[in-house]
N, C-alpha and C positions, 0 to 999 in steps of 0.2 A: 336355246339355253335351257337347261333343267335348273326349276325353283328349287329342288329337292334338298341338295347342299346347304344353302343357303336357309331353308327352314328346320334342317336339321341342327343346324351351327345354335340358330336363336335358341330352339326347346332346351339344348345343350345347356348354354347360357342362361337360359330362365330358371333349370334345374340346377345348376351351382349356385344361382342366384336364393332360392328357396333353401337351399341345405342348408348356407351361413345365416342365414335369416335370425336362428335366434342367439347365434355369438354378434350379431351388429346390433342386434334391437337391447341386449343385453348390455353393451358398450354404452350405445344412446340411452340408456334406462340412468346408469352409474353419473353419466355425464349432467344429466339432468337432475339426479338427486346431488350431486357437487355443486351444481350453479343454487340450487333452492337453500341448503345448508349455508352457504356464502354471503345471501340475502337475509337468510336469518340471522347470522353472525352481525352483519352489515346493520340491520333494524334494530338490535340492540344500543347499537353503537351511539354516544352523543354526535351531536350534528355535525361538528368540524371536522370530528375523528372520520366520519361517513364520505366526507368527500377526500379522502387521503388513499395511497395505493393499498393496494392486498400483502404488500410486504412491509416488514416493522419498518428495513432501513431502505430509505431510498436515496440512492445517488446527489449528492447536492452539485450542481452547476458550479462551473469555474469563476465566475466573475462573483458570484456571492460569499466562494468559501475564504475564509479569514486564512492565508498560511502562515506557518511561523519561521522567522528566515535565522535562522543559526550559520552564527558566524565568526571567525578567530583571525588576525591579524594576517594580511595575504598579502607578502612580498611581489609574487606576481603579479596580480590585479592591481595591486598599486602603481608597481612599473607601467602599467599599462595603462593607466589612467597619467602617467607621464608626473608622478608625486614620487619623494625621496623617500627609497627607506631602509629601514636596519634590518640588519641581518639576526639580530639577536632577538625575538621576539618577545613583544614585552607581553603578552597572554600567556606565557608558558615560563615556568621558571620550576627549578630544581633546587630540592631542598633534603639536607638533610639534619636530621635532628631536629627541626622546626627554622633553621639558618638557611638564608639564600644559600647554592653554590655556582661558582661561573662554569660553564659547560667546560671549560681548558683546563680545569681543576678537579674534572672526574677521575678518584682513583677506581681503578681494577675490581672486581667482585667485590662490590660496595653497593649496598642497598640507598638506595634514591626515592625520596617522595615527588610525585610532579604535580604540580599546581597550574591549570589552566581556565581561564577565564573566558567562558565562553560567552560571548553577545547577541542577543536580539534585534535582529534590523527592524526586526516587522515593529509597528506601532498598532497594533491591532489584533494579534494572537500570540501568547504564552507559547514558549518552548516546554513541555511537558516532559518528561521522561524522555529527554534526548540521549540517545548513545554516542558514549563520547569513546573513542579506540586510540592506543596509545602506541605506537612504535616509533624505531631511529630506524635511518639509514647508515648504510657500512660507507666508509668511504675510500674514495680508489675507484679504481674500472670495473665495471660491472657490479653498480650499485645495487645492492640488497634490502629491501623490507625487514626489519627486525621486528617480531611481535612481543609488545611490553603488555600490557592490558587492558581490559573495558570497566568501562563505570557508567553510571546513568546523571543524568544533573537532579 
């Protein structure tokens, strides 16, 4: 067997190994003035701050985070919970002029205010700037989404 190959291959590799030499020592140089910068950052910092992550915001855990449960009167869920209920619901109501109207008493191209009452299940976090969207359905076969509007609470 000839070493020759084989010692050719390594010089080969020693010598690509030298060429990058000072784009790596240059990488490891940046890397190292990044960690020392981070430390100095870090030693200014008061004591509690110092032991918290590198990022402002971090992730909060599920069982700690407080959620806010928004909620509006749900014929379904009630059916299912095996409780009566009306069809008419009472968190939404249509008004015009500042006057209830009964939905069977909608005239034609008539402008409508709607009033809904949104609730907080949660006993422990505010609904904040909830988005509340406002459509009907068509009625008949092949029910339709109507887009009325948004608003925030």
């Amino acid at each position: 067997m000839n070493p020759l190959p084989k010692v050719l291959d390594f010089l080969n590799a020693l010598a690509d190994a030298f060429t990058e030499w000072p784009s790596n020592l240059r990488q490891i140089a940046a890397r190292i003035c990044a960690l020392a910068r981070l430390l100095c950052e870090r030693m200014k910092l008061p004591d509690r701050l110092d032991r918290s992550g590198p990022q402002r915001c971090v992730k909060i855990s599920d069982p700690a985070y407080k959620r806010p449960d928004p909620l509006i009167y749900a014929q379904y869920y009630l059916m299912g919970q095996g409780l009566a209920v009306t069809w008419d619901n009472p968190d939404i109501e249509i008004r015009s002029g500042g006057n209830p109207v009964a939905p069977h008493m909608l005239a034609p191209d008539t402008e409508y205010e709607i009033v809904a009452r949104i609730w907080n299940n949660s006993t422990e976090a505010p609904v904040v700037d909830l988005p509340v969207k406002f459509s009907y359905l068509s009625f008949g076969i092949g029910t339709v989404s109507h887009w009325i509007d948004e608003t925030r609470t």
